[in-house]
C-alpha positions as CSV (number, residue, x, y, z in Angstrom):
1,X,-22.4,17.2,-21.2
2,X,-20.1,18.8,-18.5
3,X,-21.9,22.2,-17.1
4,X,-20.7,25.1,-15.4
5,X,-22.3,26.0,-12.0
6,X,-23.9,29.9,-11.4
7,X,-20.1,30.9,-10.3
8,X,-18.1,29.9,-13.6
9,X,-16.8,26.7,-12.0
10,X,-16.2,23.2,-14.1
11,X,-16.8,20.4,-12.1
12,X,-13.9,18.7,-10.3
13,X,-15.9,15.0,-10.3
14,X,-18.5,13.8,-12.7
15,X,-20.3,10.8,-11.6
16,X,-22.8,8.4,-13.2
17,X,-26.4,9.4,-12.2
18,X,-27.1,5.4,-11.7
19,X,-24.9,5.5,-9.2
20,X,-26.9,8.0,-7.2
21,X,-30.2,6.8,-8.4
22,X,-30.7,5.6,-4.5
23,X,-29.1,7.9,-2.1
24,X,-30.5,6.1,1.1
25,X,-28.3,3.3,0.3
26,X,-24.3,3.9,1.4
27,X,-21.9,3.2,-1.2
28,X,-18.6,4.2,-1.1
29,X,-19.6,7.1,-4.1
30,X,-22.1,8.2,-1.6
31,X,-20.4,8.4,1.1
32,X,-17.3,10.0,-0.9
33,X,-20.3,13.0,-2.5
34,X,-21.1,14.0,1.1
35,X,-17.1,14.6,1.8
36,X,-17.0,16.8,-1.0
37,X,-19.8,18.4,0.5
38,X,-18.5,19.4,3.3
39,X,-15.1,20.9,1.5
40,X,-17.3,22.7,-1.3
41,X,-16.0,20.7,-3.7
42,X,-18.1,20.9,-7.2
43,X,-19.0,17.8,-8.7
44,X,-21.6,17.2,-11.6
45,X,-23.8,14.1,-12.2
46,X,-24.6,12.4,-15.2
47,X,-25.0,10.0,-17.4
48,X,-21.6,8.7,-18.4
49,X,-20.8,6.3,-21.1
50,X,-18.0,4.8,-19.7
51,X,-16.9,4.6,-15.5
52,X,-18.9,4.9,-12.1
53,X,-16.9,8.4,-11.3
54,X,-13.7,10.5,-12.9
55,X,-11.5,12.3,-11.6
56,X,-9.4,14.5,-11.9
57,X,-5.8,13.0,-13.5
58,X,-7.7,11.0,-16.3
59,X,-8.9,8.6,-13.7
60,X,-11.5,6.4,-14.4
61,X,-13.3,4.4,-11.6
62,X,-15.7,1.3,-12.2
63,X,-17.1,0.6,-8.5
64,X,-17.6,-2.9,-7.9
65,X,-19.3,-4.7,-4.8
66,X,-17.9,-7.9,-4.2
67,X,-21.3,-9.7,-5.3
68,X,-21.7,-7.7,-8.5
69,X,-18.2,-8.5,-9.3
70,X,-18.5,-12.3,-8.6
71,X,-22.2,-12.4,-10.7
72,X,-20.8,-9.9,-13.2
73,X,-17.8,-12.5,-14.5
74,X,-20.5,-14.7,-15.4
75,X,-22.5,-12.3,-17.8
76,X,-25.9,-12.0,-18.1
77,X,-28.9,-13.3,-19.5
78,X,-28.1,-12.7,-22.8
79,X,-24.6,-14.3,-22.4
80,X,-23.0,-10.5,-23.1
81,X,-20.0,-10.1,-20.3
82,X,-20.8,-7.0,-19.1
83,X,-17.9,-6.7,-17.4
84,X,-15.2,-7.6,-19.7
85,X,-16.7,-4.4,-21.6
86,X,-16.4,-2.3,-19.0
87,X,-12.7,-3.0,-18.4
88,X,-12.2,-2.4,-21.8
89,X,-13.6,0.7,-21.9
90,X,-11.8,2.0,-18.8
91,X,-8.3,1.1,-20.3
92,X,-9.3,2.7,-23.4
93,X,-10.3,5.8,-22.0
94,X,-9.2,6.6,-19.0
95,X,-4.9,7.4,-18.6
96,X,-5.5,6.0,-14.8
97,X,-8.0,3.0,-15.1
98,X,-9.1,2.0,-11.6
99,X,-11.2,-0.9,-10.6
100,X,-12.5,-0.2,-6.7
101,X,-13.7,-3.5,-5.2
102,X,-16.1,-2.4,-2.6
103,X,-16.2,-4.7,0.4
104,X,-12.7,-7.0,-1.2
105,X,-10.4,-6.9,1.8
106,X,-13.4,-8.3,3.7
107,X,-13.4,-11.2,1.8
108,X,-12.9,-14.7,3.2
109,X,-11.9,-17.1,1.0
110,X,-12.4,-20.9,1.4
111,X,-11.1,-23.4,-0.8
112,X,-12.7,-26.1,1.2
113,X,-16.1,-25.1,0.3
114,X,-14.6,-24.0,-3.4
115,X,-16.4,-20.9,-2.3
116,X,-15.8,-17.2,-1.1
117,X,-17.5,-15.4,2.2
118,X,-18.8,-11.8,2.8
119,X,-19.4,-10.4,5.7
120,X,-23.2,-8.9,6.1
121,X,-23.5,-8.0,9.7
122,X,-21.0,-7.8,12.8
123,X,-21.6,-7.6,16.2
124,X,-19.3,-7.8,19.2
125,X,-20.0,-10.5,22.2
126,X,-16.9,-9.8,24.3
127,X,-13.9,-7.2,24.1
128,X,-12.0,-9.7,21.7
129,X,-14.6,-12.1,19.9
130,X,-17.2,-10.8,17.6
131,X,-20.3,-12.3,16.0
132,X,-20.1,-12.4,12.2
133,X,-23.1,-13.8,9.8
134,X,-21.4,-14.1,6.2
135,X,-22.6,-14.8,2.7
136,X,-21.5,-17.4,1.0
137,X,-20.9,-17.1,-3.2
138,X,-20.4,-20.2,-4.6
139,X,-17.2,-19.1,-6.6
140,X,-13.8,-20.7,-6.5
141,X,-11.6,-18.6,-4.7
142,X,-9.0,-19.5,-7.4
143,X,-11.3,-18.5,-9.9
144,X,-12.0,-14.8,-8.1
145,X,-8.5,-14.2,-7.9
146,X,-7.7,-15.1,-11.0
147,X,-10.4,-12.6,-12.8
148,X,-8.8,-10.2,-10.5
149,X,-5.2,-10.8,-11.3
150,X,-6.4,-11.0,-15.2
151,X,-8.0,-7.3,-14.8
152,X,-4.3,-6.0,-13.6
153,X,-2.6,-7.9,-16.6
154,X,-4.7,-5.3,-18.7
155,X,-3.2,-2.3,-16.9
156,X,-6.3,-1.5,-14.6
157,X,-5.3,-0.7,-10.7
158,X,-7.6,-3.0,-8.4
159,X,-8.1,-1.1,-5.5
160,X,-10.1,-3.1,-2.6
161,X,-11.3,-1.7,0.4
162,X,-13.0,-2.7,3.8
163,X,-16.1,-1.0,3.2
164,X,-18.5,1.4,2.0
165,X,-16.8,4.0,3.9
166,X,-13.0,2.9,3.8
167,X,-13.6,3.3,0.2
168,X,-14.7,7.0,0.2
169,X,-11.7,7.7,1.9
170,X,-9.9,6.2,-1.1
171,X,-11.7,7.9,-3.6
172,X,-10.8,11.2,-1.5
173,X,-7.7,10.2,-1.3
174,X,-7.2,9.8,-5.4
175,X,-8.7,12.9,-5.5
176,X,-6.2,14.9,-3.5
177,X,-3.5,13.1,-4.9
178,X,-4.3,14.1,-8.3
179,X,-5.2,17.5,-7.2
180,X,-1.9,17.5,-5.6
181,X,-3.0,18.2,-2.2
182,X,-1.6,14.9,-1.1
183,X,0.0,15.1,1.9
184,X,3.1,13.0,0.3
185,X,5.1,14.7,-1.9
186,X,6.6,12.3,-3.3
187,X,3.0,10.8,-4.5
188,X,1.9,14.0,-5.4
189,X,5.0,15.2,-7.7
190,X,4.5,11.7,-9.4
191,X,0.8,12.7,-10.2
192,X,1.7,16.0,-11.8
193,X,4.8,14.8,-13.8
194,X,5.8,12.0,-15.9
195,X,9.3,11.9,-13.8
196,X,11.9,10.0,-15.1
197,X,13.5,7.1,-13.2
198,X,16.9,5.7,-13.4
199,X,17.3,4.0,-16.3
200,X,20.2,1.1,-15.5
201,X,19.3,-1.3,-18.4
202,X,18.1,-1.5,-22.1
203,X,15.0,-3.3,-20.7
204,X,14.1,-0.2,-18.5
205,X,14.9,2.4,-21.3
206,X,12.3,0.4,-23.9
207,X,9.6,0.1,-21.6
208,X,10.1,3.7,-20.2
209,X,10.1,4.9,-24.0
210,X,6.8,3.1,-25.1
211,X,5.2,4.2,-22.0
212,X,5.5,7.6,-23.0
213,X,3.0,7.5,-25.7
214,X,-0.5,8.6,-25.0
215,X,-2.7,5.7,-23.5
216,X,0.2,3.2,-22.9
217,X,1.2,2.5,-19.3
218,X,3.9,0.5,-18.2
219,X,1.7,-3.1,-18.3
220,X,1.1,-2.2,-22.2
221,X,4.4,-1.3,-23.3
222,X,5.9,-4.8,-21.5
223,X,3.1,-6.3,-24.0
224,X,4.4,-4.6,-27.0
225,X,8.0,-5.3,-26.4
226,X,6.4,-9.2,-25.5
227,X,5.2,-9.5,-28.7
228,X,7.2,-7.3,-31.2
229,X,10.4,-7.9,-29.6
230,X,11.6,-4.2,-30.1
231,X,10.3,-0.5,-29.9
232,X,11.7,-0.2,-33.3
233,X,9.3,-3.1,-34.5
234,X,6.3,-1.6,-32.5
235,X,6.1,1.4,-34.2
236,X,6.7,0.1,-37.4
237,X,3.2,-2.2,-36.6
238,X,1.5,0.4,-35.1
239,X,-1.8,-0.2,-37.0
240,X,-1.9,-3.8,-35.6
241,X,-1.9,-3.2,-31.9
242,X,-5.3,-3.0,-31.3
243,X,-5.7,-6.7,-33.3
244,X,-1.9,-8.1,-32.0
245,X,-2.6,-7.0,-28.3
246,X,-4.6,-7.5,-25.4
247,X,-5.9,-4.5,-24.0
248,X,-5.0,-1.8,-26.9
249,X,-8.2,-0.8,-28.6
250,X,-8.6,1.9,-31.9
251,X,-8.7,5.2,-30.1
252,X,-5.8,4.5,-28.1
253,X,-3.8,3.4,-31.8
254,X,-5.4,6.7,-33.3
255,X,-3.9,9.1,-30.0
256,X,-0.4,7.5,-30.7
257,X,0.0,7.9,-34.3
258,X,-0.8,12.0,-33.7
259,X,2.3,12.1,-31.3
260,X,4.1,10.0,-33.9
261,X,3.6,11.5,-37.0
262,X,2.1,15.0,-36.8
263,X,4.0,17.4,-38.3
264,X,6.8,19.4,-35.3
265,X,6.0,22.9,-35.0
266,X,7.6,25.4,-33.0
267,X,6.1,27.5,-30.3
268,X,5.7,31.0,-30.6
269,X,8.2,31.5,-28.4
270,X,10.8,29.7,-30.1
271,X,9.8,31.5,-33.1
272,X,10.5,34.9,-31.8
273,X,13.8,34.0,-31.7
274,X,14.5,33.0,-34.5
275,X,14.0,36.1,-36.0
């Protein structure tokens, strides 16, 4: 349950207490709490039932190290793929789903020894060679990139970064963009409005229609136009696009059909004039 601190203030970020559970060790969460820190920036931990952090924007963030993402694709004892649910949960729930692969951009990959290489320590020799020990996970590097490209197909944004800390500046960076503090303002007016593009073709005007409704992005709407052929038909099967397509679930179905068929009502404004 989101608190209030002694001054009246909501928290900003909530993050999942497991994710804390060892602050000696530096994760990019970590490293990102101590930057809000040092801006007085209130956040809240707690037990969340879905994501590693949110912020502000309805964005969701599952933090993955390259080795938890490799061991999670495989499931675990029990066979359940951990995962899978987790990525479903995130698209489901969050309007900005965000995978953030801690350590990816690091990542060596090796189709020789079908495997894929992590660095684990670094250490200069001269001013232009360096001494690197890595870690090999035995993991086609077709296979990794494929469970990667497969997460994107279901409308989550993989972010990868260097490291721990490269990927606290990311996080802070999401969070001023969403706060609109970004420093672009062409980033930060697309986080605050739904701005519409030019629309030169019927394709564009389809997807940019179904991608108004609550919980479908633009990767979504391309599937409901893939498999319904129109927006006309979409909305007419709206109660099969949590079984008809990949990535939809129930609450996201239930979110749509309130925009589509509540009743319109006018404003109070809008009433005052009237009379």
């Amino acid at each position: 349950m989101v608190q209030v601190d002694l001054f009246g203030r909501v928290p900003e970020v909530l993050v999942d207490v497991h994710e804390v559970s060892n602050r000696k060790k530096e994760t990019s969460i970590t490293i990102f709490l101590k930057m809000l820190d040092k801006r007085g920036i209130y956040y809240q931990i707690n037990k969340l039932p879905v994501a590693d952090i949110i912020l502000p924007g309805g964005i969701g963030v599952e933090r993955k190290t390259v080795r938890d993402f490799c061991h999670s694709l495989f499931g675990d004892r029990s066979g359940r793929l951990r995962l899978k649910e987790q990525i479903e949960a995130l698209v489901e729930n969050f309007e900005k789903p965000i995978l953030l692969l801690e350590g990816g951009l690091a990542v060596r990959l090796d189709p020789t020894t079908k495997s894929i290489f992590i660095p684990i320590n670094r250490r200069q020799i001269s001013e232009r060679l360096w001494n690197v020990v890595e870690e090999q996970i035995r993991i086609h590097p077709n296979q990794y990139e494929g469970a990667l490209r497969y997460i994107e197909s279901l409308g989550v944004q993989v972010i990868k970064s260097y490291d721990a800390y490269h990927g606290a500046s990311i996080l802070m960076a999401l969070y001023l963009e969403a706060k609109g503090l970004s420093k672009s303002k062409k980033r930060e007016t697309k986080s605050i409005v739904r701005a519409k593009p030019k629309l030169k073709t019927i394709r564009d005007k389809q997807l940019f229609f179904l991608a108004g409704l609550p919980g479908i992005n633009i990767s979504r709407a391309q599937k409901l136009l893939e498999f319904y052929g129109t927006p006309y038909n979409a909305i007419l099967k709206i109660n099969r696009w949590d079984i008809d397509v990949e990535g939809i679930g129930e609450k996201t179905v239930e979110e749509v059909k309130k925009v589509l068929f509540t009743q319109w009502e006018k404003s109070e404004k809008e009433s005052g004039k009237d009379e």
